[in-house]
matplotlib code that plots the C-alpha trace (Angstrom):
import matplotlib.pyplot as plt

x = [44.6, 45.1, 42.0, 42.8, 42.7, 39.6, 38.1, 38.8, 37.0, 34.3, 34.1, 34.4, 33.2, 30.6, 29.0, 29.2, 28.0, 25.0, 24.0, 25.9, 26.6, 26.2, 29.9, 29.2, 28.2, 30.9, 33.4, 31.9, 32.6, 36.5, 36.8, 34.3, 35.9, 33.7, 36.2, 35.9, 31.8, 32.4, 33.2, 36.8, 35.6, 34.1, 36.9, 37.7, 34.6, 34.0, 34.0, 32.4, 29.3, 27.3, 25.3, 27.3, 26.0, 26.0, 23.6, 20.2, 19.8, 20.7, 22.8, 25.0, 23.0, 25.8, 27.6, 25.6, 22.2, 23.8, 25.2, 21.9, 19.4, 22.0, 21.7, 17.8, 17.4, 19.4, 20.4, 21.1, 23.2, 20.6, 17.9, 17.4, 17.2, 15.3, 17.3, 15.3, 17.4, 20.6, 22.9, 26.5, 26.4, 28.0, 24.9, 24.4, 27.9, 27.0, 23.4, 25.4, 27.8, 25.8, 22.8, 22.6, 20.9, 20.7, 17.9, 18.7, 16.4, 18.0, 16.0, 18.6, 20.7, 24.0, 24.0, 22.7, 25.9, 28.1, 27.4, 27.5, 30.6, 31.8, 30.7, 32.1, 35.6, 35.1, 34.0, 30.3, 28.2, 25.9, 24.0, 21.1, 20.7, 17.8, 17.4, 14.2, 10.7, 10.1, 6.0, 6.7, 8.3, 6.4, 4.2, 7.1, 9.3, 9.4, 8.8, 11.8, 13.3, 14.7, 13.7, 15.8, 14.3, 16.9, 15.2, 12.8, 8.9, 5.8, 3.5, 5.0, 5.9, 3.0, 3.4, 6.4, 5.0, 3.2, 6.8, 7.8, 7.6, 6.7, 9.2, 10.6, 11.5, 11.4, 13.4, 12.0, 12.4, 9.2, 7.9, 8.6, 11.4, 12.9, 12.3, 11.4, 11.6, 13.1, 11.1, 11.3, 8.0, 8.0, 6.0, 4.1, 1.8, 0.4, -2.5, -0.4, 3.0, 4.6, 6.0, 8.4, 10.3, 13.9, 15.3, 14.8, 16.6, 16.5, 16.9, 15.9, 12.8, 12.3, 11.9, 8.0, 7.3, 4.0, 3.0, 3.4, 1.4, -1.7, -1.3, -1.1, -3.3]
y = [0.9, -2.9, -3.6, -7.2, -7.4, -5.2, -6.9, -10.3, -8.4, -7.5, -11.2, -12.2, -9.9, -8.8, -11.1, -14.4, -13.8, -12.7, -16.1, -16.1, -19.5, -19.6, -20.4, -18.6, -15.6, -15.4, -16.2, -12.9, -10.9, -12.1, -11.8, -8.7, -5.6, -3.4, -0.7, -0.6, 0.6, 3.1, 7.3, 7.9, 10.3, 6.7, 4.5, 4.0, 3.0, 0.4, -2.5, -0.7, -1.5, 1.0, 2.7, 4.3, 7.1, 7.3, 10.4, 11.6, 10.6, 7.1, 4.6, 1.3, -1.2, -2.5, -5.4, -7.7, -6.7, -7.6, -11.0, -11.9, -10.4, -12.3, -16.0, -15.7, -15.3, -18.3, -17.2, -20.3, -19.8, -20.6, -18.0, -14.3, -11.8, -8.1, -5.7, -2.1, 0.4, 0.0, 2.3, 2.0, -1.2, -3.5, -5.8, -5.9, -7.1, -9.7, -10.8, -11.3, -13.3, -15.9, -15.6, -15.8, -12.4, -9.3, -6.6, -3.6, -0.4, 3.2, 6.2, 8.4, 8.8, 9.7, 6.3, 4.2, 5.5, 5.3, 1.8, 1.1, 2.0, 0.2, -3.1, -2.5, -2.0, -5.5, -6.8, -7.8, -8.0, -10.5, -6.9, -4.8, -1.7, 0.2, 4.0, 5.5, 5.3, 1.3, 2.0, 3.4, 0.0, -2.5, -3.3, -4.0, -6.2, -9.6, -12.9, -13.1, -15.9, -13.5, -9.9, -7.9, -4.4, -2.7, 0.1, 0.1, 0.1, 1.0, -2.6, -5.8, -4.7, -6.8, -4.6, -6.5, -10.4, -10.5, -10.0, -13.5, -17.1, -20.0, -20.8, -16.9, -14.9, -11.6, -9.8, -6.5, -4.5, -3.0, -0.7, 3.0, 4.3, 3.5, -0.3, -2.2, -5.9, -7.5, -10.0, -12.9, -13.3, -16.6, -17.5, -20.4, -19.9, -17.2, -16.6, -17.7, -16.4, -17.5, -15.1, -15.0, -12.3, -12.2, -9.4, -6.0, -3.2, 0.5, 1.6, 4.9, 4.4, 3.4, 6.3, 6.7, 4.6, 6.4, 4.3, 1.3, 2.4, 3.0, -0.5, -2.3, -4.8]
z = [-24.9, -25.7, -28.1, -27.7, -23.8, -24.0, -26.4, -24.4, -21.1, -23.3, -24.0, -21.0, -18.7, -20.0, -22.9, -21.2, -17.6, -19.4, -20.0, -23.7, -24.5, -27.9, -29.4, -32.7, -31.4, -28.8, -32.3, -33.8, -30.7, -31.3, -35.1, -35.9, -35.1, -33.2, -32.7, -36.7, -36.7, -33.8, -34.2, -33.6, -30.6, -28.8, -29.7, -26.1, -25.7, -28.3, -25.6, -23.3, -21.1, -22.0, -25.1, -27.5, -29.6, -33.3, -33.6, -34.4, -30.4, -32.1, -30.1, -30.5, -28.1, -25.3, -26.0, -23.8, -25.5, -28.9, -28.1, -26.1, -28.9, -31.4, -29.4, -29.4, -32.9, -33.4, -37.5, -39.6, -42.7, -45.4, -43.5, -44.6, -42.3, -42.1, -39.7, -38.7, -38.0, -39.3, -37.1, -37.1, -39.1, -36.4, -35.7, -39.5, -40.0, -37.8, -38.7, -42.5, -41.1, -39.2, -42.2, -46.3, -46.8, -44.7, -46.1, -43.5, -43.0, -41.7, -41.2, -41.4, -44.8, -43.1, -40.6, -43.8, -46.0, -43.0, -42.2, -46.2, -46.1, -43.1, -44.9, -48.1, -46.5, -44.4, -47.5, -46.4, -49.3, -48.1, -47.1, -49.1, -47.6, -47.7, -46.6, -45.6, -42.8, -42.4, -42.8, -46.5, -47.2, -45.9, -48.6, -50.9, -48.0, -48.1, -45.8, -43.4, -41.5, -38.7, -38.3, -35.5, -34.5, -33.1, -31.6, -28.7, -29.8, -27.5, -28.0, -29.4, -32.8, -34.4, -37.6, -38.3, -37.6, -41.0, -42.7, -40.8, -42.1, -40.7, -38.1, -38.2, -35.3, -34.2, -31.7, -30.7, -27.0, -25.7, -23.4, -22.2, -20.5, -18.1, -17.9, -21.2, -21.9, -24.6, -26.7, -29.2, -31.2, -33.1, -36.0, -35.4, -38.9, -40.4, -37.3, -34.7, -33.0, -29.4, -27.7, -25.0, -22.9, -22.2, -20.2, -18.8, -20.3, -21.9, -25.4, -27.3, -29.5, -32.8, -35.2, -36.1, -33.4, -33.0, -36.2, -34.3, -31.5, -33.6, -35.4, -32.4, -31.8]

ax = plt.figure().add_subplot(projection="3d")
ax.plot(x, y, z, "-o")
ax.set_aspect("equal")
plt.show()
């Protein structure tokens, strides 16, 4: 396979006719290597279309769901940044590239040291990753800038809008399978968020997402 043709099509066929206009996001789609967070089985895959798994019935979100979730959260360089559910690592790579501080979240100890991993050897260290169930840390998180949930929750993930400060934004996907929408919540104060959906898609849930459901509002 040519990695850098296909990583061009990925760019190019997939990213940007998916409304992806945002020229530092399309920059980390050519300098990141995503082949580098992927299984050896699925390195074919890497620039793929589709969802690639990482286990625990875990997957990679597709290329185009990345990019788009990554343009709406519109990261600034001084802002700090709570990812849940770190998987294979490549969005986090990404979120600390475009922001000063990434705290990430992983459920499941063998992802979390995986992806730890990953980042050391790219030399990202911009990253502080956590291991563990999101609702036994919440009371010790702090106020974000951007929080991106990368796993789909039932209701709008208002849990996670009290960790956001004025101005912050939240991208979470919604719903049940098979159609789910993706949505940016933004912090207007402390009483008072916007919030605004993006696009359709499908994504395996959240682990504990039960928890969410019964503190929904």
């Amino acid at each position: 396979m040519d990695i850098e043709q296909a990583r061009f099509n990925m760019i190019e066929q997939q990213i940007r006719p998916w409304d992806v206009i945002d020229t530092r996001v399309l920059d980390l789609y050519q300098t990141v290597p995503r082949e580098a967070f992927v299984e050896d089985q699925y390195q074919t895959l890497a620039f793929a279309d589709i969802e690639i798994p990482i286990g625990h019935s875990q997957v990679m979100m597709s290329p185009k769901v990345e990019a788009r979730m990554l343009q709406a959260l519109n990261v600034q360089p001084h802002e700090s940044i709570l990812e849940i559910g770190t998987g294979s690592g490549f969005i986090t790579a990404l979120l600390a590239k475009l922001g000063r501080q990434v705290t990430t979240i992983e459920y499941y100890e063998d992802l979390a040291r995986h992806a730890s991993q990953r980042l050391q050897l790219h030399q990202i260290s911009n990253v502080d990753c956590l291991t563990g169930d999101i609702f036994g840390k919440l009371d010790v998180l702090n106020k974000y800038d951007v929080i991106a949930v990368t796993g789909s929750v039932p209701g709008d993930a208002d849990l996670f809008c009290g960790h956001l400060l004025p101005g912050g934004r939240l991208f979470c996907i919604t719903g049940n399978h098979p159609v789910m929408t993706a949505k940016l919540i933004t912090c207007i104060d402390k009483n008072d968020f916007m919030r605004q959906d993006l696009f359709e898609t499908d994504l395996p849930p959240l682990i504990s997402t039960k928890t969410i459901q019964e503190f929904s509002f």
